[in-house]
Every structure is written in C-alpha cells, then in structure tokens.
C-alpha positions as a printed Julia matrix, in Angstrom:
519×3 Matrix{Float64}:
  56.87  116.1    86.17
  56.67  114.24   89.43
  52.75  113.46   89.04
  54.0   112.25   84.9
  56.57  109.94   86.98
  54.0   108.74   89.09
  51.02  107.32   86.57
  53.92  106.05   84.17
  53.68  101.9    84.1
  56.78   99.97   84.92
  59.3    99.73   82.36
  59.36   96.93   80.25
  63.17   95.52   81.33
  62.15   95.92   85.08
  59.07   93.68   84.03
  61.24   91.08   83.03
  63.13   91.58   86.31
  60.1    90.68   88.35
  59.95   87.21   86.2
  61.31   84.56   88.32
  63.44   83.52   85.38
  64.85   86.26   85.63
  65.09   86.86   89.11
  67.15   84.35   89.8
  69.33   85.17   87.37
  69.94   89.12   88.99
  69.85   87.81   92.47
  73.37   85.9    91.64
  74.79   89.18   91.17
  76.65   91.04   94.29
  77.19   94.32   92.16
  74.07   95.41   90.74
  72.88   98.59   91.22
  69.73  100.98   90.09
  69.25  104.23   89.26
  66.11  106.07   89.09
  64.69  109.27   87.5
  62.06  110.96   86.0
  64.51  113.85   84.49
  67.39  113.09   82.48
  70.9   113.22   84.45
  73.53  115.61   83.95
  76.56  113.18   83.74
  75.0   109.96   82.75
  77.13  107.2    84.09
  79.26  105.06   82.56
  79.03  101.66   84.45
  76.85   99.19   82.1
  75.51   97.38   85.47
  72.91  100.57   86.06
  69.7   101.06   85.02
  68.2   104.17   84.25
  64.32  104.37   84.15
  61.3   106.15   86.49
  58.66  103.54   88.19
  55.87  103.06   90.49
  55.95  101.92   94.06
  54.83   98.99   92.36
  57.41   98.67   89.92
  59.94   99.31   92.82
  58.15   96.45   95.02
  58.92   94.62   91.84
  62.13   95.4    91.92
  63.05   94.52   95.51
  61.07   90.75   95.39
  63.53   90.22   92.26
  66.7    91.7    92.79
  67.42   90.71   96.66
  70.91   91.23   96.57
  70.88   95.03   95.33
  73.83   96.53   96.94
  73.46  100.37   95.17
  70.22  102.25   94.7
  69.22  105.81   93.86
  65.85  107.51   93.56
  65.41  110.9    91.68
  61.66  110.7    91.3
  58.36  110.41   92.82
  57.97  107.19   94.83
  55.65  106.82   98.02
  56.58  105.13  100.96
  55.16  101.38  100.12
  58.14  101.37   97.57
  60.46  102.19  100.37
  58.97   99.83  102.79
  59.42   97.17  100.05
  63.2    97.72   99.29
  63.93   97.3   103.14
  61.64   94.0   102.95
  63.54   92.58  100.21
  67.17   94.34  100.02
  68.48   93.51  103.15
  72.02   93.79  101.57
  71.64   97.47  100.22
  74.9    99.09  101.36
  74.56  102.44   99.14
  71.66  104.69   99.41
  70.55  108.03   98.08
  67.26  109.66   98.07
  66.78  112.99   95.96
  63.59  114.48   95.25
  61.63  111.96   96.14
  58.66  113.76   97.54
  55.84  111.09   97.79
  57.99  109.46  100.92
  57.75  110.02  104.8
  59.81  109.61  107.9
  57.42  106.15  107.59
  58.81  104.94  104.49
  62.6   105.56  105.59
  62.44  104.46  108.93
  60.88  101.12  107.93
  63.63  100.52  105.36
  66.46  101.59  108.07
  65.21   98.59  110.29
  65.01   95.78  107.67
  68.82   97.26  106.26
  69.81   99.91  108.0
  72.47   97.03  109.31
  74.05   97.08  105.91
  73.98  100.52  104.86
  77.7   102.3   104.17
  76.49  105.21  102.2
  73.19  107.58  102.28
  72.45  110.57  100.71
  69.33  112.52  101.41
  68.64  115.69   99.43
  64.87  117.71   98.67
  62.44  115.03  100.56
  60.48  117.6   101.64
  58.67  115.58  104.39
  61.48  114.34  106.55
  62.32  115.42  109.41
  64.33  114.51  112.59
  62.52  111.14  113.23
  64.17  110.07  109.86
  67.41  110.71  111.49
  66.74  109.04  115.16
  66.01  105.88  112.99
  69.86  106.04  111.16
  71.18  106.78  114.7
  69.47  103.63  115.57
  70.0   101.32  112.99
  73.14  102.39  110.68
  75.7   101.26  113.1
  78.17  100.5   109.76
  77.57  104.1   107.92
  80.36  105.84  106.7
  79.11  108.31  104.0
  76.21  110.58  105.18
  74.56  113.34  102.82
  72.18  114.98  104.33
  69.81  118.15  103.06
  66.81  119.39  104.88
  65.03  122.2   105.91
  63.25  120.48  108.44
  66.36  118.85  110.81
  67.27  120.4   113.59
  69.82  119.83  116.7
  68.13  116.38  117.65
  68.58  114.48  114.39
  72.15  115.11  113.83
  73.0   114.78  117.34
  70.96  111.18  117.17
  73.27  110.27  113.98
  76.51  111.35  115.91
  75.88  108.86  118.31
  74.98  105.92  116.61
  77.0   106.37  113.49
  80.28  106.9   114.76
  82.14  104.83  111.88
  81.36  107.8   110.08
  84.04  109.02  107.68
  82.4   111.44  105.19
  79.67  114.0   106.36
  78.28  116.65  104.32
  75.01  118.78  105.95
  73.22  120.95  104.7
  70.35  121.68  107.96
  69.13  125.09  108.21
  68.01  124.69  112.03
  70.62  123.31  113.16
  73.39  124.9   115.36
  76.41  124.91  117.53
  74.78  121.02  119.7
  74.44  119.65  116.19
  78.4   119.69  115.53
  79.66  120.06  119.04
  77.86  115.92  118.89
  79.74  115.62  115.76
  83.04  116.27  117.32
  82.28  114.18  120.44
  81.21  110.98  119.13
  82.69  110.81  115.39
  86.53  110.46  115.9
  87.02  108.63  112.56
  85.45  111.9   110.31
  87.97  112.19  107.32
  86.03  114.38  105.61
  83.55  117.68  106.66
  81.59  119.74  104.11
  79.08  122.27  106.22
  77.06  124.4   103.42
  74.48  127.3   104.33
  74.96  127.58  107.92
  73.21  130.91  109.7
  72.9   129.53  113.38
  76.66  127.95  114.34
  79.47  129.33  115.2
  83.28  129.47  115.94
  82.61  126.88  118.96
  81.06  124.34  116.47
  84.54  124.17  114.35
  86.43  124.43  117.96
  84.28  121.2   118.74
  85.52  119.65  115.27
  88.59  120.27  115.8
  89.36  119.1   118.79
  87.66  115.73  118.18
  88.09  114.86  114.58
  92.53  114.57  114.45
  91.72  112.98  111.47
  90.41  115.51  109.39
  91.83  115.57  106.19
  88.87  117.56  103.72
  87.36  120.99  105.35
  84.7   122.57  103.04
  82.84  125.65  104.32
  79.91  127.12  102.5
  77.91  130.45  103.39
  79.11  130.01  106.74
  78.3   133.51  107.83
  79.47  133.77  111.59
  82.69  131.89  111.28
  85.57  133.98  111.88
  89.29  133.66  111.88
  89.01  131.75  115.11
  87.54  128.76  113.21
  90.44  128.19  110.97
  92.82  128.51  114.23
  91.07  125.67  116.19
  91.74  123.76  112.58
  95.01  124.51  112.17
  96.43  123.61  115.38
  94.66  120.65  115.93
  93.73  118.9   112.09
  97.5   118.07  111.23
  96.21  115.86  108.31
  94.14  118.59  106.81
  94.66  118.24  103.08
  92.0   119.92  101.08
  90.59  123.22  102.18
  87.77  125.31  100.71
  86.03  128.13  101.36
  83.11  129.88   99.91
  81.35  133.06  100.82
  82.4   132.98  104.26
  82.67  136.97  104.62
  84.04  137.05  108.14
  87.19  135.47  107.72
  90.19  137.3   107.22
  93.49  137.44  106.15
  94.41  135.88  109.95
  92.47  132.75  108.46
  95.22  131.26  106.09
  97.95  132.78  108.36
  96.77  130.48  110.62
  97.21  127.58  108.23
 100.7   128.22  106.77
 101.7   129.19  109.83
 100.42  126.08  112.83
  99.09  123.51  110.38
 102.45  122.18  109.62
 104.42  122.7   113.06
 105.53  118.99  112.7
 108.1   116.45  111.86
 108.42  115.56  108.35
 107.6   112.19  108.75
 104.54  113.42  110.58
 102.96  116.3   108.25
 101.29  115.34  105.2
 100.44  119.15  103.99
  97.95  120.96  102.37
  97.32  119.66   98.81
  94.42  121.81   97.36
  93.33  125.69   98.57
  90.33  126.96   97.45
  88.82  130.33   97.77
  85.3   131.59   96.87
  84.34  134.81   97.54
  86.36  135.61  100.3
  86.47  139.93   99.97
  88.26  140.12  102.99
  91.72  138.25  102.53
  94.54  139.81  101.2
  98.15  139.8    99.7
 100.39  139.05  103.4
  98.23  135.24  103.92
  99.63  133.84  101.02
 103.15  134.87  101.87
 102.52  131.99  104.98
 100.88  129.79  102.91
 103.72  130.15  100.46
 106.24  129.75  103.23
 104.26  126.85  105.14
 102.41  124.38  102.63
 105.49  123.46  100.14
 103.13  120.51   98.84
 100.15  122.78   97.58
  99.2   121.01   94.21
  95.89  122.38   93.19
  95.24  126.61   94.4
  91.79  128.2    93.02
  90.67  132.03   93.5
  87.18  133.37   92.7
  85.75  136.67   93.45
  88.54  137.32   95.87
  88.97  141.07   94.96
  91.94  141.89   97.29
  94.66  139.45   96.17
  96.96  140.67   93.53
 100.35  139.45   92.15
 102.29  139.95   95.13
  99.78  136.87   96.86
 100.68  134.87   93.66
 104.26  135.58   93.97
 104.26  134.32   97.27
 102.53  130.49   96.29
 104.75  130.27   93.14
 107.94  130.68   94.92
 106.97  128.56   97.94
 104.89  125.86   96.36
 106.85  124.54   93.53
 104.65  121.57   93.18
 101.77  123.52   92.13
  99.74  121.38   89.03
  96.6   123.69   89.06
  95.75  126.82   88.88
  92.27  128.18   88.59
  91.7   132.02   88.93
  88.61  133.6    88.22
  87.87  137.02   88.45
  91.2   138.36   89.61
  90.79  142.28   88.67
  94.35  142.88   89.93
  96.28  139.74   88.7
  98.94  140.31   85.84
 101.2   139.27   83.89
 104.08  139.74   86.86
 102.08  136.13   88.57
 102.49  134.21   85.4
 105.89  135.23   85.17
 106.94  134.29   88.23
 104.73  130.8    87.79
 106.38  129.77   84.6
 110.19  130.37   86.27
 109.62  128.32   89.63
 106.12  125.91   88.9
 107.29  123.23   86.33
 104.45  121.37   87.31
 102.02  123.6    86.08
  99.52  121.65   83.56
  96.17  123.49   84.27
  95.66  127.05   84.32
  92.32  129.26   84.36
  92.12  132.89   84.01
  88.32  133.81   83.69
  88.31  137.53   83.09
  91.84  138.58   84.64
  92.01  141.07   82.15
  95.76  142.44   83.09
  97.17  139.26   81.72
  98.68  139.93   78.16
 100.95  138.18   75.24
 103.99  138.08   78.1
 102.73  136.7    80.54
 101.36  133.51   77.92
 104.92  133.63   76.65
 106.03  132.73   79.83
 103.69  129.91   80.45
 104.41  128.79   77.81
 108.15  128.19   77.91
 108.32  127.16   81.58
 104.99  124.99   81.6
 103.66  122.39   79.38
 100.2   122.71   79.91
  97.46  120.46   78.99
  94.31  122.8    79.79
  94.01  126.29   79.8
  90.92  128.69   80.06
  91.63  132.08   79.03
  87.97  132.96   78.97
  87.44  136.71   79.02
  91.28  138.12   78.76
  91.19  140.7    76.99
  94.74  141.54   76.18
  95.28  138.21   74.9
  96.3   138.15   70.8
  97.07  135.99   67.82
 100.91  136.2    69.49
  99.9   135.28   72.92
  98.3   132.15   71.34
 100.58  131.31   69.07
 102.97  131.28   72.24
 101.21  128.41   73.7
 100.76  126.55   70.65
 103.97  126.25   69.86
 105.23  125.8    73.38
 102.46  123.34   74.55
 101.83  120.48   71.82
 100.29  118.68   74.59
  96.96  120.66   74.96
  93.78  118.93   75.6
  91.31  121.76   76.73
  91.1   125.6    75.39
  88.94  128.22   76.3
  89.39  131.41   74.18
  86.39  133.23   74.44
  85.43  136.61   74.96
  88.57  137.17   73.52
  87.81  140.0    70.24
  91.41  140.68   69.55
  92.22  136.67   68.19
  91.59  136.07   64.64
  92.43  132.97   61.69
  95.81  132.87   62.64
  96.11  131.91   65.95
  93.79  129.6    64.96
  95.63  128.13   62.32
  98.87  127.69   64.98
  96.42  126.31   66.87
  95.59  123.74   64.18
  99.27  123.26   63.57
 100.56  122.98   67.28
  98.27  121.06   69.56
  97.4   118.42   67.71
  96.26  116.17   70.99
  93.32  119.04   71.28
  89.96  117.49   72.08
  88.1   119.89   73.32
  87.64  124.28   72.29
  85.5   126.72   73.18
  85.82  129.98   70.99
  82.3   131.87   71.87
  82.45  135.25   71.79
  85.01  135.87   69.15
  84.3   138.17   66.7
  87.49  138.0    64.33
  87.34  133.97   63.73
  85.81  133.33   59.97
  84.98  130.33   58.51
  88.76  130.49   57.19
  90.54  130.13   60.78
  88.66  127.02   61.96
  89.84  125.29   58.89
  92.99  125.53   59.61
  91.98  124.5    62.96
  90.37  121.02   62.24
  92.81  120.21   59.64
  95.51  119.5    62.23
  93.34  119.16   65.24
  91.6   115.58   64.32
  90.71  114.33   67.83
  88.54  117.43   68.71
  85.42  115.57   70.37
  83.85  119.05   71.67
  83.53  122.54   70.15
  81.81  125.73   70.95
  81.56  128.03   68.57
  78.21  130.57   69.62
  78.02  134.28   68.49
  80.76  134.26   66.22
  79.98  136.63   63.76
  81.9   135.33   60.86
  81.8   132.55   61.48
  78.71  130.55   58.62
  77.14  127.2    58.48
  80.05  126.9    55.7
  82.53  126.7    59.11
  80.15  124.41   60.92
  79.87  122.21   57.88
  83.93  121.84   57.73
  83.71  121.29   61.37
  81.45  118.4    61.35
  83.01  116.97   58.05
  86.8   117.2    59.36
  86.19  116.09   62.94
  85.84  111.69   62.91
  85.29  111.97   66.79
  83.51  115.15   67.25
  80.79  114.83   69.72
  79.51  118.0    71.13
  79.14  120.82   68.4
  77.43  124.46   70.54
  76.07  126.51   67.74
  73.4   129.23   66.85
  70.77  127.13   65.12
  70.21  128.64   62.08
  73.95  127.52   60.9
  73.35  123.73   61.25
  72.08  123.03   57.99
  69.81  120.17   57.07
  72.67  118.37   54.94
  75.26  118.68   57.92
  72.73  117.32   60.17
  72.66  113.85   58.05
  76.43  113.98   58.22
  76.88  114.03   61.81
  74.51  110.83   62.1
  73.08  109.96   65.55
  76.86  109.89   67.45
  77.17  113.92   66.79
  74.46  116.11   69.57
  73.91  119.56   68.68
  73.04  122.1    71.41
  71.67  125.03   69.12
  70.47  128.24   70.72
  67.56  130.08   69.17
  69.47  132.91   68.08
C-alpha cells in the first residue's frame, strides 16, 4: 500500500493548487487545512475546508509553495523527508500537526520542519514513524516553545526525548505517550517542568512506576483528565498521590491496570473532594477496564464522595455486583450514562435502584449482563427516559421487557437488541409504534424476528438512518426489501449478502451503503 502511495502522481485538484492562480487564491485563507492518506478513514470528516487525497513529496512541495498559510495538516501515508523539509520551508504558520504512518520520513525531515515552524506549532501528533527516535524530540524541546497538544507513539523514545520536550514545552496542556523505553525520569520531567498539564493519558507502560504518578501529582494541580492504560506496576499508591493532590481531577479511566485495588477508588471518593464547595469541581466520568481486582466496598466511597458523577462505565470488572451499583445510584443522582459490559453478577436489583434515584439516566449499556430481566427494563423504563440503550447479549430480556421501554421511552434514538433469541414480531412492532424518533437498530443475532416484525418496525420508525440485521434466520430479502423501501433516510443497511437483491440495490440508489457479509 505504502509503495502504491508512493508512485501515485499528484492529484489533479492539488495540481491546480500549485497554479499561481490559484495559489493566491488559497494563500488568503487562514483556515485551510489538509488531510492525507493512502487508506480510506474511519470517520471521514465533515468540515468542507479538508482535502482528502495521497501524494508525492513532490506533490507535497507543491503543496507548501502554494498554500503558505496552511494552519492544519495530517499525513497518513508514505512521504519522505524532502516533503517534510518543504512544508517547514513554506508553512511557517502550521499550528496543527500530525504524522501517522508515515514511514519514508527521518528525525531529518522533522527536525528541519520544527526549525522553519516549530515557532507556530500548538498541536502534534506522532504515531507508527518507525524511524524516529529521540533526536526528533530534542528538536520539539527546542523549537515548540507554544505547544500545547503532544501525541506521541514510538518504540524507539526513551528517557531523553521526553525529558527534552518537558523542558522546552512547558505550555503544554494535553499529553498522551505511548514510549515503550521510557520510565520513571521521563514523567518525574513531566511533573517538574509542565505545571499547566490539564490532561494525562499514559498507555502501555512496563518500566514506570508509583513514583512517576507521585511526580505528576505533585506538579500538575491542574490535572483535570487521568487515563491509564496497561500500566502494569502501578498500584494503589498511584491513585493516592492523585487524589490528594489533583483536586480538579474530572475524568478518570483505567484499563488493564491489574495491580490496583479496591484501595484505588477509596482513595478517590474518599481525599479527592476534601474541599470547600466553591473549591471542588468533582469527578464527572469513571471508567473501568479490566480492573479484576476492585470490588463492591470502593464504590460505596465513590458513591458517598463524587455526588457529580455523570458518565460511570464497567468492563471486564468481574468482582463488582449490585451492591457497587447500589452504592453510585444512591450517591450520584446526576448520573446520565451508564455503560456496563460484561457484568456476570449485575441484576436486575442495580436497575431498580437506578430507575428510583437517577432521573438523569438517558444512556444505558448492558453487553452480556445476563441477570438483567423484564423487571429490571420495567423499571428503567418508568423512572428514566432514555434515548440509547444497548441490551446486546441479555438473555432474559423478552417481547415484555421491550415493550416496557417502548412505551415508556418515545424518545429513543439508539437500540441494540442482539443476541437476544427470546424477542420476536411483537416487540418489534411496539417498537415500531413507540419510538418513533429511532434512527439507529441493531437486531443481529435474533432468531425469532421474521420478515413480519420489521414491518411493523419501519412503518412507524421513519427516521431509521442505520440498521443491522445479520444472521437472522427469518428474516428474507422480502424484510430487507421493506426495509430499504420504507426507510427515506436509511443509510447504513448490515446484511448477509445473498438477501440484497439486485432490484433493492437500484432502489437504495448511491445515498444507501450496504456492508454485506459473505455468508
């Protein structure tokens, strides 16, 4: 792909960019911006001033002789480092950087771009340039006074480069690293120099420790966004140092960190918000991943200490049951989001207690928490007017569970019933009946829905933009015809292949993309 990239001529509207017609023409504007790859993009972005294409380090010299006051740039492909050297030559207003895959460039090509702009640079990202290394970094120490964002992954940095970028980027506000060989120097710099760090995302550290986050702590009182990935030898410790010292902490996640322990978030509900009122802001959004070791008595603190939690999410954390859920529901009554995932021992008794004290509730998930049933939905449903819910995998759930929540929340959006085989037509046809702001259902998985249920569904449901409807049994290219026919804004339409006939095809026209599997 990245050789492809490489031999592929200029594109025809970057061409026209080089012209000095129209040149001047894009050098008037302060906001342009250019995005490059040779793959397509997951989220393809909506703002009309980008350009998507691959190019040349001639095509990109191209680019920086005719478009001198770029501002934003991204590269996703294979460019050498005579493209580089030519943006810095001829961009010296590029405040927004990021680099990603874009193996043909060396330490060269960056540094010499970081001393033409380096001045003007607020924002870099550097992910997968596999021939980077530390010198890269000295040079954004050296000339990025101004940086505030700084993405950085590489297997090649080590202590020197981020210590370098603590102290000569100590506007910095967002940092998120992602350095294999660095260690405990690397963020014990980061907590000297960068007093202005708001946010702090550290993923797939083996060689740092609790005196790294100690070092954070102490230095960075403005703290407000902790993420912690794979962070193996952190321990309770860590989110202690945090706690007493972050008082602006706000968002908190972690992920696979398998020493920390139920102590960990004590230590939040409990020291976090030893304050004032007028002082405390609280924590907002909880999130843990993978986290085997917590259990039920944390969340009775966190309950009791962070009365402004608005956003809690659970994966894979196998020792919290209802009584942990209990404790957030009756403590943080302004909860708006709930996303559980995998919670073995999580029942019915949660969403109870959810629906009586959380009126805030509007999104709920509940991958594969197969103890929740019909009551617990019933609940929800009454005491929350939810506009997405993912009940993906629960396998208690009926018809009457469903028809709970469409008659109880006409203000769905989003709704994820698969996996579930008990559901049939008619909750279907409540559906179709109830939540008539629906735009987007997934219903994989579900062996009882017929061609029958989902017209009922699309005949009240006329907004639907995205449906997935894959090994369905019953379900014929009769139901995936009505689909495409009843839905004016559909736009997404997951389906087995062999039920998208040629004549529906036609229908749909060019705004309609199927994703068919083979089977």
């Amino acid at each position: 792909m990245a050789a492809a990239a490489a031999a592929a001529p200029p594109m025809p509207h970057l061409d026209r960019a080089a012209s000095p017609g129209r040149r001047r023409r894009m050098s008037r504007s302060s906001n342009f911006s250019v995005h490059m790859s040779p793959f397509p993009l997951d989220q393809p972005g909506s703002d009309n001033e980008t350009e998507r294409t691959c190019l040349t380090d001639v095509g990109l010299a191209n680019l920086a002789r005719g478009c001198r006051r770029l501002e934003k740039l991204s590269l996703a492909c294979y460019i050498g480092d005579p493209g580089l050297i030519a943006i810095g030559e001829g961009c010296k207003l590029l405040s927004n950087l990021n680099l990603r895959f874009v193996e043909g460039t060396t330490d060269e090509g960056l540094i010499a771009l970081l001393k033409n702009c380096g001045q003007s640079l607020v924002s870099l990202g550097v992910a997968t340039c596999a021939w980077m290394t530390d010198a890269s970094l000295h040079a954004v120490g050296s000339h990025c006074p101004n940086l505030e964002i700084l993405s950085l992954e590489s297997d090649h940095t080590k202590n020197e480069g981020v210590i370098s970028v603590a102290k000569g980027c100590r506007l910095l506000k967002t940092l998120k690293l992602q350095c294999i060989g660095a260690g405990d120097e690397a963020l014990e710099a980061i907590g000297s120099y960068c007093s202005f760090l708001e946010s702090l995302s550290l993923n797939n550290f083996e060689r740092f420790t609790d005196r790294s986050l100690s070092s954070i702590a102490n230095g960075c009182k403005h703290l407000t966004d902790l993420i912690l990935n794979d962070c193996h030898l952190l321990t309770d410790r860590s989110l202690e140092f945090v706690a007493r010292s972050c008082k602006k902490l706000a968002r908190l996640k972690i992920n696979g960190c398998q020493n920390m322990e139920t102590a960990a978030l004590e230590h939040i509900g409990l020291t976090v918000y030893d304050l004032p009122s007028c002082e405390s802001s609280g924590l907002l959004e909880l999130s843990l991943i993978y986290c085997p070791r917590i259990r039920d008595s944390a969340f009775m603190e966190v309950g009791r200490g962070c009365s402004l939690l608005r956003s809690l999410h659970l994966v894979d954390c196998s020792r919290i049951s209802d009584d942990a859920l209990c404790y957030i529901a009756q403590g943080c009554k302004n909860l708006t989001e709930l996303s559980i995932r995998r919670g073995y021992e999580i029942g019915d008794k949660a969403l109870i207690s959810f629906a009586e004290n959380c009126k805030s509730l509007r999104e709920i998930t509940l991958q594969f928490c197969e103890r929740v049933s019909d009551a617990g939905l019933a609940a929800i449903a009454e005491g929350c007017p939810l506009r997405k819910l993912n009940l993906c995998g629960c396998q208690l759930i009926t018809d009457n569970g469903l028809t709970a929540i469409a008659r109880g929340c006409p203000d769905l959006v989003f709704l994820d019933i698969s996996v579930l085989r008990l559901i049939g037509d008619m909750a279907l046809a409540e559906i179709g009946e109830g939540c008539l702001q629906l735009k987007d259902i997934a219903l994989s998985h579900c062996p009882e829905v017929t061609d029958v249920g989902l017209g009922h569904l699309v005949r009240g449901c006329l907004l639907l933009q995205s449906c997935q409807i894959v090994y369905c049994r019953r379900v014929s290219s009769t139901g995936v015809a009505t689909i495409v026919s009843s839905c004016p804004k559909l736009k997404r339409l997951l389906v087995e292949e062999w039920k998208v006939s040629e004549r529906t095809r036609r229908r749909a026209g060019p705004v309609l993309s199927f994703l068919c599997t083979g089977l």
